[in-house]
Residue, then its C-alpha position, 0 to 999 in steps of 0.5 A: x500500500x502506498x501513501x498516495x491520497x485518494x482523489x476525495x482526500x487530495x480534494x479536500x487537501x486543496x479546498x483546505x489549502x485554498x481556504x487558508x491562503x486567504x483566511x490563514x488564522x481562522x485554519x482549526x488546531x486540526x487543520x494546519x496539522x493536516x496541512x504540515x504534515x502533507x507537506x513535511x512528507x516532501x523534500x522541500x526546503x523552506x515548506x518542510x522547514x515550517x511544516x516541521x514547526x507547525x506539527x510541534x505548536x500549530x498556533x505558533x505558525x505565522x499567518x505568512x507561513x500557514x500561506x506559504x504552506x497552503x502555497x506550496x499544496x496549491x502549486x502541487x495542482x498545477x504540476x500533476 
């Protein structure tokens, strides 16, 4: 079994991400935990270095980084 997302959950990952580039603080606890953890399994510098802090205190993560998270998942659409 891979750890690929089925189309609902890459979905909801993009609605979600969407959601928080223009409203970043009102993102739940949850939420930016779902998000980080999406992007901290890819190799990507700065993205996974915030991931990293987001997973250990999601409400210490600045409105700034929360939109270069969901940034970085809007962008996976646009390459597959």
């Amino acid at each position: 079994m891979t750890d690929s997302h089925t189309p609902s959950a890459t979905e909801h990952l993009q609605k979600l991400a969407a959601r928080g580039q223009h409203e970043p603080k009102l993102l739940t606890r949850e939420e930016v935990t779902m998000l980080a953890a999406h992007v901290g399994k890819e190799h990507a510098g700065v993205e996974k270095e915030i991931a990293k802090k987001a997973e250990h205190n999601p409400e210490g993560v600045t409105a700034d980084e929360l939109r270069t998270l969901c940034k970085h998942i809007l962008g996976e659409k646009k390459v597959r």
